[in-house]
N, C-alpha and C positions, 0 to 999 in steps of 0.2 A: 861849670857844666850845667845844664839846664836840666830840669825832670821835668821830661814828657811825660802827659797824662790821657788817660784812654778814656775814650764817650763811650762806655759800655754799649748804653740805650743805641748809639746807631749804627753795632754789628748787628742785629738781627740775630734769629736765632739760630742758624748757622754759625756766623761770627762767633756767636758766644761761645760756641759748642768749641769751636778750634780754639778761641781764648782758655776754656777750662783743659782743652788736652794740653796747652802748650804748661800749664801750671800743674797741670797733673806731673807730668813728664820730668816737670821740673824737678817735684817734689820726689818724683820715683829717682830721679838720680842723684838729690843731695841728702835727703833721710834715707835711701834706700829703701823705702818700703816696698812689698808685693803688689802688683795691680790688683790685687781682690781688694788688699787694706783702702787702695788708693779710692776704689771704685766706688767703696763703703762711703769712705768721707765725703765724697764729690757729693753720694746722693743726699745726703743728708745738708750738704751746705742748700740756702733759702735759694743760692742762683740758679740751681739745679732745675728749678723749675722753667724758669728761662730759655735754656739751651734747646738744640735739638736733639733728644735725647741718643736716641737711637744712632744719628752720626757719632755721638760723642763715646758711644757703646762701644761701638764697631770699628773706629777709627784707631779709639785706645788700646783696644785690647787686640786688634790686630798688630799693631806699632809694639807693643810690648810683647810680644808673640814672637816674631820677628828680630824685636830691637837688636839683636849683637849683628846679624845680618845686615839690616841697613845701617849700624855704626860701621861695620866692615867697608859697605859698600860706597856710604858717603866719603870716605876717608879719600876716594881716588878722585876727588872734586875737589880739595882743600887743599890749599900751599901750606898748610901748616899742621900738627898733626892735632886730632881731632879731642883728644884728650886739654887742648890750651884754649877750646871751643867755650866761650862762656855758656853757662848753663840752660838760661835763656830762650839763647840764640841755636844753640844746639837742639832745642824741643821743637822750636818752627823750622829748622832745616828741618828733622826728623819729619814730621807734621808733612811740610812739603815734599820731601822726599815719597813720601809716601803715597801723596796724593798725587804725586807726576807718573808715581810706577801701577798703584791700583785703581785711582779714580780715573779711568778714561773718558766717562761721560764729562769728568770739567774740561774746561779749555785752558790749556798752560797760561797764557796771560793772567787768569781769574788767578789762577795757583800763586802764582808770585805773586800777583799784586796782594792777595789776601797776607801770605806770609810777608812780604813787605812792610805793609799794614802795621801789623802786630810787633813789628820789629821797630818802627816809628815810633809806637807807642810805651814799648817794653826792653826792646834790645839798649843795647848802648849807642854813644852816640851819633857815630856812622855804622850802625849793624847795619841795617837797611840796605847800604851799599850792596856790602858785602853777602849778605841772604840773596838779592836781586842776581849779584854774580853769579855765586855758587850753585842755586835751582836756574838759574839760564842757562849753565852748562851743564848740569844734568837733563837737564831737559833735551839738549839736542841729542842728548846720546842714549837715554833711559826711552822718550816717548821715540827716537827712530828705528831702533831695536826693537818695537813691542807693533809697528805698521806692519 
């Protein structure tokens, strides 16, 4: 198996921002920590400074606001149950999930491709498939409900 490796430098400061949630996310579901601890450490990491903050503010702490809700709700997009979801992969689904139901100003193409992105880089070896599947069919069914 190969490891993929991420060019931090050319997400942008968006990019970043969604890189630190999807590691935030990570971190909230394998140490269990509170999103305040989470939030604590993020600012304090040097890359903090990089990101866009205030996406990463609002993005997380909305996602973890929520979170049992959109695990509930991703789970009717998965062949498999969402607990067998690598960890990972499960923060960029979350991540996109997210952004398919409350960012309406992006354009769903951007939305996958970004979580695709990130999954190239970080998921496993075909996650990328599989993320690209699972928010394309959320997406027909999340953003046509919300027209």
């Amino acid at each position: 198996m190969t490891e993929k490796k991420a060019n931090p430098k050319s997400l942008g400061k968006r990019g970043l921002a969604r890189l630190t949630i999807v590691q935030a996310l990570y971190q909230m579901q394998i140490a269990q920590h509170h999103k305040d601890e989470i939030l604590s450490q993020v600012r304090e990491r040097e890359q903090y400074q990089e990101i866009d903050k205030s996406y990463f503010i609002e993005v997380f702490t909305s996602i973890c606001d929520d979170y049992e809700q959109y695990f509930i709700e991703l789970q009717d997009y998965l062949d498999r149950p969402i607990e067998q979801i690598d960890p990972i992969e499960l923060g960029i689904l979350m991540l996109g999930y997210y952004e398919l139901r409350i960012k309406l100003d992006l354009d769903v193409p951007v939305i996958i491709n970004e979580a695709v992105n990130l999954a190239k880089c970080f998921g496993s070896l075909d996650g990328h498939k599989y993320i690209n599947a699972i928010l394309d069919k959320a997406a027909k069914k999340v953003r046509n409900n919300l027209i």
